[in-house]
N, C-alpha and C positions, 0 to 999 in steps of 0.2 A: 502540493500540500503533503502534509505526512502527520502520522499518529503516534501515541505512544497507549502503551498497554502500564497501569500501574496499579500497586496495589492498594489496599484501600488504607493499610496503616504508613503510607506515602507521607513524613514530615512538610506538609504543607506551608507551615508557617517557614519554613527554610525558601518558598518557593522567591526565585528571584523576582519585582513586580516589571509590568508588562505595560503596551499598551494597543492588545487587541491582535498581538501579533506574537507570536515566538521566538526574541530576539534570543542571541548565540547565549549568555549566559540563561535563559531559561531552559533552551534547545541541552546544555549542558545540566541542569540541576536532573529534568527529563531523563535522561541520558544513566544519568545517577542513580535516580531510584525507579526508571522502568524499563521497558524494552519496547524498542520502537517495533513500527509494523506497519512501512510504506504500503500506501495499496498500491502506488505505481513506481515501478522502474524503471529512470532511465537509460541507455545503454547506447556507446557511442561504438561503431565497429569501423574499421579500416583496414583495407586491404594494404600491407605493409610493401608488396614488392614491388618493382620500379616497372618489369617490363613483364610480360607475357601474358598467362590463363586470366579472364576475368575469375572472380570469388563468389561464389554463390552460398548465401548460407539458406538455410531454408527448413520445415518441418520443426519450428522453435515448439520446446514441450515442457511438458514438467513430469518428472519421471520419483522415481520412490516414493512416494505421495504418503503419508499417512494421514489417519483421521482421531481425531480424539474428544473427549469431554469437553466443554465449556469451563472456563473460570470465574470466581466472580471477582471482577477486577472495573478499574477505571478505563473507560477513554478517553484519552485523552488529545483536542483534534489541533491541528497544526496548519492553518493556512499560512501559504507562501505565493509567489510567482511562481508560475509552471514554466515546462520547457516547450521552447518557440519552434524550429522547424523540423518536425521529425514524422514516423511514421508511428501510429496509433495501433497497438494491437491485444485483445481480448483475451483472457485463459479463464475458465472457467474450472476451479477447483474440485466443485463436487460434481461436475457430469461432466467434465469435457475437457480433456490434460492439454489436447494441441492450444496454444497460439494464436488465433485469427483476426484479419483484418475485416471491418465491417464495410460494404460499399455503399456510400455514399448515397446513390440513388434510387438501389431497390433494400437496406437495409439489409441485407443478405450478407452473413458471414463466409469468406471464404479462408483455406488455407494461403500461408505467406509464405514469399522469397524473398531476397535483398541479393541481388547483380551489383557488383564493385568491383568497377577498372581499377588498374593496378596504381595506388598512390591512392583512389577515391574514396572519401568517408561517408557513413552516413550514420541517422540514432533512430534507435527504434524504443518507442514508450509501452512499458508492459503492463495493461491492466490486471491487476487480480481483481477475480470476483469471485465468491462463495454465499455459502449460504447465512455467513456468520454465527449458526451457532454452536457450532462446531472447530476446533480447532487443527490447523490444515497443518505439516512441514515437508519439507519436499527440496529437489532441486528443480533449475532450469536449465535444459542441455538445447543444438541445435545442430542440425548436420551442414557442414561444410564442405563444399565439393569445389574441387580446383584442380582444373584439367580433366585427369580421370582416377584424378586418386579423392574418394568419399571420408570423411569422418569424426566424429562424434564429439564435439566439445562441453565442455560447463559453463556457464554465463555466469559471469563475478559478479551477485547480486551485491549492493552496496559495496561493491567493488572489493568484494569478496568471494570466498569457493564454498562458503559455508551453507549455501543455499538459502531456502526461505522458511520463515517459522510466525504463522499467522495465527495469534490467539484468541479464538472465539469466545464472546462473552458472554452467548444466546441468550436470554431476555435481559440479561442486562446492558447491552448494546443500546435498548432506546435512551440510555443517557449518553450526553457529549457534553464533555468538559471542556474549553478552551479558556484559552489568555483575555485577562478582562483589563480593564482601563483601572491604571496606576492612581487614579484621583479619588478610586472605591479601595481602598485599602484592607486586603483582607479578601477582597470579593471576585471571583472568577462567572465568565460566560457559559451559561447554561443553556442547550437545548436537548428536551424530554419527547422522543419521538411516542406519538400512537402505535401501540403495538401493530392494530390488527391494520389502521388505516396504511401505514409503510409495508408493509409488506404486497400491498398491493399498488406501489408507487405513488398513493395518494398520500401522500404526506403531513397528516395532522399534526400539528410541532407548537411546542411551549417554550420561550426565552423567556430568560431570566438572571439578574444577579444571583449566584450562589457565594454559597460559601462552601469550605472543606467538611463542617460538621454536615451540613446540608446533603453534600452529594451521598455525604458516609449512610446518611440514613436512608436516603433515596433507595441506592446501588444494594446493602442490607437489607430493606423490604422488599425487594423486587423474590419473587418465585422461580 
């Protein structure tokens, strides 16, 4: 899945119509008039050389980290197919910059590596988590050791060096816009989270057809 961050004077009626899903020309109108803001990354890494040192990359982080005010903006949510076999791993923006993989059986986060013989690939999925009300930008670097020489790369998030840039909505986050069915013309998928009940993972939640004027007024009364 993936999101988009928009604003609220967002020409709507230009939006391309849907059906429940964000196909490329909507992913493109998106694209247009907002800025996207994956929670997760995926990242495929391969050790290129034919013979010798295994590659260890390891201590994956998020380094210049800055914090900022809220906007009051849309989001806008984007389900997709996720990706199939890879390794799953945690960053936690506002208390916790390393990386971690959760285990399985005692729920316990530990610190990660990735070992790759020479020719062998592998992907590792990078969760962001925050507080969201707050807005996070940063990079992700990871240290890379082969043989006995150590050192410090950038991770091309969207397959880029530009890092990451998550913008917090803070109370306006309990609305989520997405792609509604083409047969309601005009009309986009709505869920209005409970403030106080999400935040404590219980998830009090309202669906609904919206519309553009709708969200505008929602997103505007919010505090």
């Amino acid at each position: 899945m993936t999101q988009f961050m928009i604003p609220l004077s967002a020409p709507f009626d230009e939006a391309p119509e849907a059906f429940m899903f964000c196909t490329p020309p909507v992913l493109a109108w998106l694209e247009k008039v907002g800025m996207e803001v994956p929670p997760k990354q995926n990242l495929s890494i391969r050790n290129t050389a034919e013979d010798g040192a295994m590659l260890s990359v390891s201590n994956i982080r998020a380094v210049d980290v800055r914090k900022s005010e809220p906007e009051r903006m849309i989001r806008f949510h984007c389900p997709n197919a996720g990706l199939g076999d890879s390794v799953s791993l945690d960053v936690r923006l506002d208390f916790d910059l390393q990386a971690k993989v959760r285990d399985r059986e005692t729920e316990e986060y530990k610190p990660f590596a990735f070992n790759l013989e020479p020719g062998e690939q592998g992907s590792i999925e990078i969760n962001f988590k925050r507080d969201e009300l707050y807005s996070y930008s940063g990079r992700m670097v990871a240290d890379v050791l082969t043989g006995n020489s150590v050192e410090t790369i950038e991770l091309p998030l969207d397959g880029s060096g530009d890092g990451f840039n998550f913008v917090g909505t803070g109370e306006f986050t309990r609305l989520e816009m997405g792609p509604g069915d083409y047969r309601k013309k005009g009309l986009f998928k709505c869920t209005l989270y409970d403030r106080l009940k999400r935040w404590r993972d219980d998830k009090g939640v309202t669906n609904f057809d919206c519309s553009a004027t709708q969200v505008r007024y929602i997103v505007a009364s919010m505090s």
